[in-house]
C-alpha positions as CSV (number, residue, x, y, z in Angstrom):
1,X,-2.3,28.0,4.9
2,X,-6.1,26.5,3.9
3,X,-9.0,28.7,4.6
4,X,-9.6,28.7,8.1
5,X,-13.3,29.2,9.8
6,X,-13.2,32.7,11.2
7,X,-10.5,34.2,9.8
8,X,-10.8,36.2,6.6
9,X,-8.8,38.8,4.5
10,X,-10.2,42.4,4.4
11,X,-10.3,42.8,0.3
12,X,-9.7,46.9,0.6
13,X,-7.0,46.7,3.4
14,X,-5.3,43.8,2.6
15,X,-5.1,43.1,6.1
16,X,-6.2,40.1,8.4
17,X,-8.8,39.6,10.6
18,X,-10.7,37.0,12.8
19,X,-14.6,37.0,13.7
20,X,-15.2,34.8,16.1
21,X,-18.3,33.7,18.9
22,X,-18.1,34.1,22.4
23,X,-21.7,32.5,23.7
24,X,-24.4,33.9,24.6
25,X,-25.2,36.8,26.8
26,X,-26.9,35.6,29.6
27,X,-29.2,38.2,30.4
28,X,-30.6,39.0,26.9
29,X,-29.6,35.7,25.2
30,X,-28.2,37.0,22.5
31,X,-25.5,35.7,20.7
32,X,-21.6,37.8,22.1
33,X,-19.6,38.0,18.7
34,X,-16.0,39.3,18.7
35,X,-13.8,40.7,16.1
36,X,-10.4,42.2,15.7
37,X,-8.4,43.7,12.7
38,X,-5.1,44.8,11.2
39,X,-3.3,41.2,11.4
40,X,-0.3,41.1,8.6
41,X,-1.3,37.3,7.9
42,X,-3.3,34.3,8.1
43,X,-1.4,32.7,10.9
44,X,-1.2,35.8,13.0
45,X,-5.0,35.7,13.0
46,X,-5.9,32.4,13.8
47,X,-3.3,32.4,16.8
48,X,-4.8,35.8,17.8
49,X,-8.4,34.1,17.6
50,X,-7.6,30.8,19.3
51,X,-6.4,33.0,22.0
52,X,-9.1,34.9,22.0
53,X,-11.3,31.8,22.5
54,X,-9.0,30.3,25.8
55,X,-8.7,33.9,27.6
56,X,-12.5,34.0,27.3
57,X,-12.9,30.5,28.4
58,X,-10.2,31.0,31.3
59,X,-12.5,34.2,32.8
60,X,-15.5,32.7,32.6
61,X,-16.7,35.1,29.9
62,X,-18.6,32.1,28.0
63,X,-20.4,29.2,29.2
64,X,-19.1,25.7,28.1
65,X,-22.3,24.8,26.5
66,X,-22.1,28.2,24.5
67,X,-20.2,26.3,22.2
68,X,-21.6,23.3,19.6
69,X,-19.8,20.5,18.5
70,X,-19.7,21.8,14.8
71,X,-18.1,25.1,15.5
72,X,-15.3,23.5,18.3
73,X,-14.1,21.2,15.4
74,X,-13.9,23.6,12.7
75,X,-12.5,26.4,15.2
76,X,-10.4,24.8,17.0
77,X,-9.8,20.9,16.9
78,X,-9.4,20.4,12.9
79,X,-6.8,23.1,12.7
80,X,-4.5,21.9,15.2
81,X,-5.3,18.4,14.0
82,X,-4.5,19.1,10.2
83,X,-0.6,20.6,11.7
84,X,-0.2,17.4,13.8
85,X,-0.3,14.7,11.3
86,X,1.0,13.9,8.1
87,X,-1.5,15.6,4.8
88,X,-2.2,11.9,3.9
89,X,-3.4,11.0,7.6
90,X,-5.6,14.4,7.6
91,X,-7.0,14.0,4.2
92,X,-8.1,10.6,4.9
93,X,-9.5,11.7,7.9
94,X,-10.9,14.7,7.3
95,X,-14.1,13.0,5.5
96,X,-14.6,10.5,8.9
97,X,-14.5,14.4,11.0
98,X,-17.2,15.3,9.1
99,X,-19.3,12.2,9.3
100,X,-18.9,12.9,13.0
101,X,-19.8,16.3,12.5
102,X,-22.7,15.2,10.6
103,X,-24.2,13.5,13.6
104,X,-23.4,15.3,16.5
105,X,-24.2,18.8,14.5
106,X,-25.4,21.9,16.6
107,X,-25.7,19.8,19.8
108,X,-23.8,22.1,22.4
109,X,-20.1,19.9,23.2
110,X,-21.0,19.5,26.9
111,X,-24.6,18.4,26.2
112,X,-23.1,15.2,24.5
113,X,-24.7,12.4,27.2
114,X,-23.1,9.1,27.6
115,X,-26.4,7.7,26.4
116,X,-25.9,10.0,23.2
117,X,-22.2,8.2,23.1
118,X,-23.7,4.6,23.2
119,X,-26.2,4.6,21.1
120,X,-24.2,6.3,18.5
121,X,-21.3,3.8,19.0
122,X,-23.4,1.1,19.2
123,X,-24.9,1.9,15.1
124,X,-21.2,2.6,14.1
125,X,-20.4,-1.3,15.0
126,X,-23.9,-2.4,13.1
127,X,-23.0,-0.4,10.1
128,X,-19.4,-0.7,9.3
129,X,-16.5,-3.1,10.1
130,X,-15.3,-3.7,14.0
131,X,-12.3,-1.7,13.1
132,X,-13.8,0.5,10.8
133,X,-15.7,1.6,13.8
134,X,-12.8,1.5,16.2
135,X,-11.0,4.2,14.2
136,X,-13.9,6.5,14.1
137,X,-14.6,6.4,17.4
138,X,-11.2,6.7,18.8
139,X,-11.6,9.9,16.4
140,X,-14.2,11.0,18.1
141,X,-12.5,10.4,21.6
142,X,-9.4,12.5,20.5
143,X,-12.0,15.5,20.0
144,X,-13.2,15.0,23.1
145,X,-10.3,14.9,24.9
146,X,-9.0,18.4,23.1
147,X,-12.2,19.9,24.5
148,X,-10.8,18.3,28.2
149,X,-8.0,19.9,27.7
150,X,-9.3,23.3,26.8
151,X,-11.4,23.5,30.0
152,X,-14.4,22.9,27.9
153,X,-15.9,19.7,29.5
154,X,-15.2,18.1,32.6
155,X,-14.6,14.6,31.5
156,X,-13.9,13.0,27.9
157,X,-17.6,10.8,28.0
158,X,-16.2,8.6,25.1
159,X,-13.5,7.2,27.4
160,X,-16.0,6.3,30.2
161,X,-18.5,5.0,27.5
162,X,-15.2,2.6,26.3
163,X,-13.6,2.2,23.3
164,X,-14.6,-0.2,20.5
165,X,-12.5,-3.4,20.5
166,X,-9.8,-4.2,18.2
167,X,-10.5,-7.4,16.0
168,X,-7.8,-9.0,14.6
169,X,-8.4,-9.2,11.1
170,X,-7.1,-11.8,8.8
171,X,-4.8,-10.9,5.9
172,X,-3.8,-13.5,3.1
173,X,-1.1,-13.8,1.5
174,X,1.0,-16.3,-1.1
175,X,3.3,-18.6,-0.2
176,X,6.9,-19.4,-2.1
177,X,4.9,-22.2,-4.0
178,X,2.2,-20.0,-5.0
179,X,3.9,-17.0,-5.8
180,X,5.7,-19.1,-8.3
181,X,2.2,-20.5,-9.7
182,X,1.7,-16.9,-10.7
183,X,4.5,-15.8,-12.0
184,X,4.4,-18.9,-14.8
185,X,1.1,-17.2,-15.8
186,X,3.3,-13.9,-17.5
187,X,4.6,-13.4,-20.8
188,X,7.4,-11.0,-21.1
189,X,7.0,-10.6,-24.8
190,X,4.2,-8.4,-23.9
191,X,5.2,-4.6,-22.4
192,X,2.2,-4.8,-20.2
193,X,2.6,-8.5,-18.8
194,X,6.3,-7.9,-18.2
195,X,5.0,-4.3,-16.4
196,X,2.3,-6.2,-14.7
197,X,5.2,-8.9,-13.8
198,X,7.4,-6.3,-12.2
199,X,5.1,-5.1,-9.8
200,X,4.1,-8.5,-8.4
201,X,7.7,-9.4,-8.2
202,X,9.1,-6.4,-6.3
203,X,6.1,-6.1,-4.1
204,X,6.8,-9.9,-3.2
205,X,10.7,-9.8,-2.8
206,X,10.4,-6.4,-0.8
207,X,7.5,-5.7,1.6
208,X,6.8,-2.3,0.4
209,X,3.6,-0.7,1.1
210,X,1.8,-0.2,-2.4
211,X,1.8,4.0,-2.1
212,X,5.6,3.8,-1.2
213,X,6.5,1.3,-4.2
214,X,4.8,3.6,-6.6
215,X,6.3,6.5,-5.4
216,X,9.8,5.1,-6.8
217,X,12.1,7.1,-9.3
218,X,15.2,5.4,-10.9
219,X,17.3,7.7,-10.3
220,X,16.5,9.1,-6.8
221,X,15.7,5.8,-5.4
222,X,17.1,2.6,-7.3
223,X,20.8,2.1,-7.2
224,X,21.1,-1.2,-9.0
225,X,25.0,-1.1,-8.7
226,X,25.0,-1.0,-4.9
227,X,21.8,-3.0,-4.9
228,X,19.8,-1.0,-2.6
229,X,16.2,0.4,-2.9
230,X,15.6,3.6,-0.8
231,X,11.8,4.7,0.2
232,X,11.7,8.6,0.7
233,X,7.9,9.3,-0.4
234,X,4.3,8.0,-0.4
235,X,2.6,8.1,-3.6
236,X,-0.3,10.8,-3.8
237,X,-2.4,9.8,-6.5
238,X,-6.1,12.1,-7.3
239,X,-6.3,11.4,-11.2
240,X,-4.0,10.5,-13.7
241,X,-3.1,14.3,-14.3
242,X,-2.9,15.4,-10.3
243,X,-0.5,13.4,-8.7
244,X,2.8,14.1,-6.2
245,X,5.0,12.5,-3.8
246,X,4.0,13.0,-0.1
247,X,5.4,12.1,3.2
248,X,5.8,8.4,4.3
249,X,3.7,6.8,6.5
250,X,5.6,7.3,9.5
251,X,9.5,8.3,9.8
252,X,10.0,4.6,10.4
253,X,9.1,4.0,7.0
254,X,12.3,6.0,5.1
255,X,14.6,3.3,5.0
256,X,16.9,1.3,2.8
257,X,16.7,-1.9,1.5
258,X,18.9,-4.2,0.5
259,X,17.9,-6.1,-2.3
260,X,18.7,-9.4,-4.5
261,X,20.9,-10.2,-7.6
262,X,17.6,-11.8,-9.3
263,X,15.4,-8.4,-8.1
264,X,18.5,-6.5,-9.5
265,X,18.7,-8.1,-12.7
266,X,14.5,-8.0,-13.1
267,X,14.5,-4.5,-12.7
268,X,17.6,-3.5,-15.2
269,X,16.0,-5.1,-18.0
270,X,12.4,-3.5,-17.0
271,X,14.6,-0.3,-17.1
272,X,15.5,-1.1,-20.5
273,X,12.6,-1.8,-21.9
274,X,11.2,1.1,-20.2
275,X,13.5,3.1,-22.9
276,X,11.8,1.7,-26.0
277,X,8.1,3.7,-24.3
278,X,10.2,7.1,-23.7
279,X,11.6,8.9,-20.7
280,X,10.1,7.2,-18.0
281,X,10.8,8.6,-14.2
282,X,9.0,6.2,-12.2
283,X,9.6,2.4,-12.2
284,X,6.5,0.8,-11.5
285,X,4.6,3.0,-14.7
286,X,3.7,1.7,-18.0
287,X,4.0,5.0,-20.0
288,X,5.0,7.4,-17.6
289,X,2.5,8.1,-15.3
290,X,1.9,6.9,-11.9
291,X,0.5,3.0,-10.9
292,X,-3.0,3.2,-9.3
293,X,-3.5,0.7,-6.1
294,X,-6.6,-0.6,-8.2
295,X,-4.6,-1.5,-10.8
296,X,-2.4,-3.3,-8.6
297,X,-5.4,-5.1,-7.4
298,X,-6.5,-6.2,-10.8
299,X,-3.2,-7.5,-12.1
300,X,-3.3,-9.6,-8.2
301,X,-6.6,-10.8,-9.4
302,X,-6.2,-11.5,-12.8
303,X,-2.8,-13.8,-12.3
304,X,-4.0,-15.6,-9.3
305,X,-7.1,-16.7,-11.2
306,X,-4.8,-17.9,-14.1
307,X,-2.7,-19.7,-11.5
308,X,-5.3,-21.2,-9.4
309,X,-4.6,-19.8,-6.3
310,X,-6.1,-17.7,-3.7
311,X,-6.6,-13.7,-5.0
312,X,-5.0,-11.7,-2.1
313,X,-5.2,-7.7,-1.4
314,X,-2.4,-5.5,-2.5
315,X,-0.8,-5.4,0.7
316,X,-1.1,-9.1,0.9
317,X,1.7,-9.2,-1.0
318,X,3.8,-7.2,2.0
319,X,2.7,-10.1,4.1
320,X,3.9,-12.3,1.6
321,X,7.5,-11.2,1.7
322,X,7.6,-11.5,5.3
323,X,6.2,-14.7,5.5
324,X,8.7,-15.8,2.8
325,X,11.6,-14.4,5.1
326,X,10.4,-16.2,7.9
327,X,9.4,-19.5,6.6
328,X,12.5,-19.8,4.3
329,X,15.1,-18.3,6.4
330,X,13.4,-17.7,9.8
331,X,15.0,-14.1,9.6
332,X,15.2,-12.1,12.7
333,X,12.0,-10.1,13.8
334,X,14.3,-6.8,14.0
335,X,15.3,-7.5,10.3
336,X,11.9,-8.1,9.0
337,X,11.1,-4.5,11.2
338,X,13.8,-2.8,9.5
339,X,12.4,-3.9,6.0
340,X,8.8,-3.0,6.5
341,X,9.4,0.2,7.9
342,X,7.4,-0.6,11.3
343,X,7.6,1.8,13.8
344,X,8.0,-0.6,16.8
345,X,9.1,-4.2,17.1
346,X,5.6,-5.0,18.8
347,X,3.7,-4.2,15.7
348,X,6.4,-6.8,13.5
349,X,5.9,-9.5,16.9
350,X,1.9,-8.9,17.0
351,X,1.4,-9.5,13.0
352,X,4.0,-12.2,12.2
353,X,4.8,-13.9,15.5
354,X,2.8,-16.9,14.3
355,X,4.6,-17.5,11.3
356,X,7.5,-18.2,13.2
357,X,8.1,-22.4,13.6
358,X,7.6,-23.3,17.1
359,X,11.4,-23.8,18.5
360,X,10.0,-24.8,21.7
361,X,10.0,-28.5,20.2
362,X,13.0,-27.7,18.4
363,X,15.3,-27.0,21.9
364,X,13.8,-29.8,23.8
365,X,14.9,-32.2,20.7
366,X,18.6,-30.6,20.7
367,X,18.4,-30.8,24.0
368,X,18.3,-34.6,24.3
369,X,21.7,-36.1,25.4
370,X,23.4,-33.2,25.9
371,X,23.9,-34.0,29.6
372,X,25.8,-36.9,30.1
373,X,26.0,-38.9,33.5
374,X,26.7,-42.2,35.6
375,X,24.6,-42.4,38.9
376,X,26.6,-44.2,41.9
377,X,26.6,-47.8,42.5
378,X,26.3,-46.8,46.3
379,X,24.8,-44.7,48.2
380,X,27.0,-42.0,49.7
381,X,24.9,-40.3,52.3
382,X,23.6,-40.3,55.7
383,X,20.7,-38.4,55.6
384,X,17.8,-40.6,56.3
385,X,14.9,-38.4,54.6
386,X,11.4,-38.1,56.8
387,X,12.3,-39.1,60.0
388,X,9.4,-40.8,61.2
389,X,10.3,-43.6,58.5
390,X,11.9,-47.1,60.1
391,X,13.1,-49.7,57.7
């Protein structure tokens, strides 16, 4: 396990132990500190401190504003959080919990005001991007709502402040016409433009999210006979020489995917010229090590200005791929799910539900002389209609 606040390893003993606060005595004010020994490990410790911490909250024994918003997130929200989600999701988070931290300090958790809430939400949305903001402060809320949970505060005061709206954020991407605009700007002669090539062209034909495309390995992932591509890792990437294979995204996100006799044949003669530079693992790498996103980014940039078209983000080029399913073979929203690893159809409906051609049109066209009929040349009832009409 990391270092965890409060617990600590007794050099001379060996063994375990956890120091932690309990308030503040209420008759002399001073601060109730409590600390046990003799633990065989880290774990033991921490579980014996957190429980310390909820028997002490259950009796009564501190007050709830004996605790600040500092200590309940390194004691006791950041650890549980860090064993919840995935090491990508809490590293990229971690800095965002201490930016919070940062502001709301020594500030005891139940003094935190709703007026505290707004005014601090309301310079998150001047300061950064509408989502941006959204995802901090629904941070912020989650702590809030541990602290609920733990008998610490009444009420999570984010929740009744309200959460920062979602804005839909546009996200470019090339079309089938301008995808091939770029790819008449590469040389292949050249090892890098043909490595440079690659990359655009398997992001493209593929949908793969850039950390899961540079996480491929030949031989664990590529089976070019069977003409599948399998994503089993994230790319972890710190510098050129600190670098693993992580978790994916999300457990939607292993899959398999089928891919095409043109993608197949691109990537055995990248393969083979791969051999000329050495034993290389990876397939999107020029000399062995690991693709950066930024370099992605630049080779996006680069091409597009030598094609004249629109520069797009790395994952643009996801967005590509499923607009070029849709648009060329109006593929199945499940299928185009299944290929970009989302979680739940409503995420695939929610970001590519406009792409799709507007059928309504399209049935009420087909739908024209379908029904055939001859009306009578008499009339075949008795039924007069409104009574109250004479003829």
């Amino acid at each position: 396990m990391a270092k965890i606040t409060g617990v600590y390893k007794d050099k001379k003993s060996g063994k375990w132990y956890y120091s932690v606060s309990l308030g503040f005595d209420a008759v002399t004010g001073k601060r109730i500190r409590k600390v046990r020994r003799g633990f065989n490990s880290q774990k033991e410790a921490y579980e014996a401190k957190i429980a310390e911490l909820k028997d002490a909250q259950d009796m009564g024994q501190f007050s709830n504003s004996s605790m600040d918003y500092t200590t309940f997130l390194e004691q006791l929200f950041i650890p549980e959080y860090k064993s919840k989600v995935q090491i990508t999701t809490f590293e990229n988070r971690l800095p965002v919990l201490k930016k919070i931290m940062k502001h709301f300090g020594k500030k005891k958790i139940d003094n935190i005001t709703n007026l505290d809430i707004q005014i601090w939400k309301n310079s998150l949305t001047e300061q950064h991007s509408q989502n941006y903001s959204r995802m901090v402060y629904g941070l912020f809320s989650q702590t809030l709502e541990k602290a609920v949970s733990l008998g610490m505060i009444k009420n999570n005061r984010a929740k009744q402040v309200g959460t920062v709206p979602k804005e839909k954020v546009k996200v470019e991407f090339w079309t089938k016409e301008e995808f091939e605009k770029v790819l008449s700007t590469f040389n292949l002669d050249d090892y890098y433009e043909h490595y440079s090539f690659v990359i655009v062209w398997l992001y493209f034909m593929t949908g793969l999210r850039v950390n899961e495309a540079t996480a491929l390995r030949w031989k664990e992932e590529i089976d070019l006979d069977k003409g599948t591509l399998t994503v089993t890792h994230s790319l972890r990437l710190k510098n050129r020489n600190d670098w693993s294979l992580g978790p994916t995204k999300t457990k939607a996100a292993l899959r398999t995917i089928a891919i095409d006799t043109d993608t197949i044949s691109i990537l055995q003669a990248w393969k083979t010229r791969q051999v000329d530079f050495g034993d290389i693992k990876l397939v999107l790498s020029y000399d062995g090590s690991p693709t950066w996103k930024s370099t992605v980014a630049r080779i996006i940039t680069r091409h597009a200005k030598l094609a004249g078209v629109k520069p797009i983000q790395a994952k643009g080029l996801r967005h590509s791929h499923a607009s070029f399913l849709i648009n060329e073979y109006n593929a199945n929203p499940l299928v185009i799910k299944d290929r970009l690893g989302h979680e739940d159809i409503k995420t695939t409906l929610s970001t590519y539900s406009h792409l799709y051609p507007n059928v309504n049109f399209e049935i009420a066209k087909n739908m024209s002389g379908k029904i055939q009929y001859k009306t009578s040349a008499a009339k075949k009832t008795k039924f007069l209609g409104n009574q109250s009409f004479k003829y």
